[in-house]
C-alpha positions as CSV (number, residue, x, y, z in Angstrom):
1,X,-21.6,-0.1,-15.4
2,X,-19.5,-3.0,-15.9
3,X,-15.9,-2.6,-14.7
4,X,-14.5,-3.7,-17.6
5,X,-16.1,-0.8,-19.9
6,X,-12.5,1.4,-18.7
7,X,-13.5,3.9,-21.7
8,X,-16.8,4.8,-20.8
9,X,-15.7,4.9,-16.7
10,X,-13.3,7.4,-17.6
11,X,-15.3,9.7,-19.5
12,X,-17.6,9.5,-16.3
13,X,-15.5,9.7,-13.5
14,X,-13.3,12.8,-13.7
15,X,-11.7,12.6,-9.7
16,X,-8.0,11.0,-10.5
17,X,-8.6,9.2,-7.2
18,X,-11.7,7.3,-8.4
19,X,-9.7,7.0,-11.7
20,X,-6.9,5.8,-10.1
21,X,-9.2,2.8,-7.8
22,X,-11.2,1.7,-10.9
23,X,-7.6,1.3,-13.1
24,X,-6.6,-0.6,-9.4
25,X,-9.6,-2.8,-9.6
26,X,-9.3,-4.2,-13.3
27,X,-5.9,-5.1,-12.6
28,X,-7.4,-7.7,-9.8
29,X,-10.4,-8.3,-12.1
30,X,-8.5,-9.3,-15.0
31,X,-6.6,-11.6,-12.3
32,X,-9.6,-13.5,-11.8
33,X,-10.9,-11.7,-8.3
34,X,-14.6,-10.7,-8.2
35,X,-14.6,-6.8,-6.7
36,X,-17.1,-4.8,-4.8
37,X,-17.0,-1.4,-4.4
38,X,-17.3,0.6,-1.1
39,X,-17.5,4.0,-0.1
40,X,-18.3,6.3,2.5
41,X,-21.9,7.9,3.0
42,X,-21.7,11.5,3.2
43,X,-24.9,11.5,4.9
44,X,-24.0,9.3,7.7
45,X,-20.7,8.8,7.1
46,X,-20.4,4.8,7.5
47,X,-18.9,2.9,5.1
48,X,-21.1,0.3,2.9
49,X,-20.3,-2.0,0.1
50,X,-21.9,-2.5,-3.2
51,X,-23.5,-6.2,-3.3
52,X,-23.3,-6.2,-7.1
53,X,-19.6,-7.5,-8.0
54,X,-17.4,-6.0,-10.6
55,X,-19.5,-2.8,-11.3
56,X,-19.5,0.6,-10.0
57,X,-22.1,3.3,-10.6
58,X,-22.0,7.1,-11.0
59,X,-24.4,7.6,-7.6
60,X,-24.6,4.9,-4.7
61,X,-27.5,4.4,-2.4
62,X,-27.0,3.4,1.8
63,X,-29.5,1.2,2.5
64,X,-28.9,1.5,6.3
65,X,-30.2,5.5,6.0
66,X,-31.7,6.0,1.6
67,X,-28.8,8.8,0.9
68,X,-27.4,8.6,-2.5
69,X,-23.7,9.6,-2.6
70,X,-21.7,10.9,-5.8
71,X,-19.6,7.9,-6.3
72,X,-16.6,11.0,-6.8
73,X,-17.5,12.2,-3.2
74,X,-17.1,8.7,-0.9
75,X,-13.9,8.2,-0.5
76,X,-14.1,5.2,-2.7
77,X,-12.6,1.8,-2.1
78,X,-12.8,-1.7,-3.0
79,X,-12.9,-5.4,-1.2
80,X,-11.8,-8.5,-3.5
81,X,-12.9,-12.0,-3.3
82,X,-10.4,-14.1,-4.8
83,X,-11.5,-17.5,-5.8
84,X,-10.0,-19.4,-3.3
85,X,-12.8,-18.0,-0.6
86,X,-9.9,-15.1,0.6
87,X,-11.3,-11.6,0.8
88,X,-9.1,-8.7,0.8
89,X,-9.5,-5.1,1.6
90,X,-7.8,-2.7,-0.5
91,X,-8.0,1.2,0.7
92,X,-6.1,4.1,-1.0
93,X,-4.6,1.4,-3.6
94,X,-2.8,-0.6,-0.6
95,X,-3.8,-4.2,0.3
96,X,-4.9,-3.8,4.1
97,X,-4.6,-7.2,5.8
């Protein structure tokens, strides 16, 4: 689902904390960054980003071991890419350098 569909996300997504990340990443979206998603598998526990920018989905798949994790259950996060080739990692809302 496109991130910028913010009234469908929240009739989806019900955890404030995945609330509260998706309402993080428009901000930075509407500032021109292009953001992927990352969570934690609950299978293997490793954390893994979502190739497909600006879009988050109800269920993620690890392609390093198949499990499919609730997108409510993996602790989820976000990297930007800003367009002037900077990435930065953003966990629990803060900008990690």
């Amino acid at each position: 689902m496109p991130l910028e569909d913010i009234p469908q996300i929240e009739k989806i997504f019900q955890d404030p904390h995945v609330v509260e990340v998706l309402m993080k990443a428009q901000e930075y979206l509407t500032a021109g960054a292009n953001v992927y998603f990352k969570w934690t598998c609950a299978s293997c526990q490793k954390r893994a980003i979502c190739d497909v920018p600006n879009t988050v989905y109800p269920y993620l798949r690890h392609e390093d071991c198949g499990y499919t994790t609730p997108t409510e259950d993996g602790d989820l996060g976000f990297l930007l890419a800003m367009e002037t080739g900077q990435r930065i990692r953003v966990d629990n809302i803060e900008e990690v350098k």
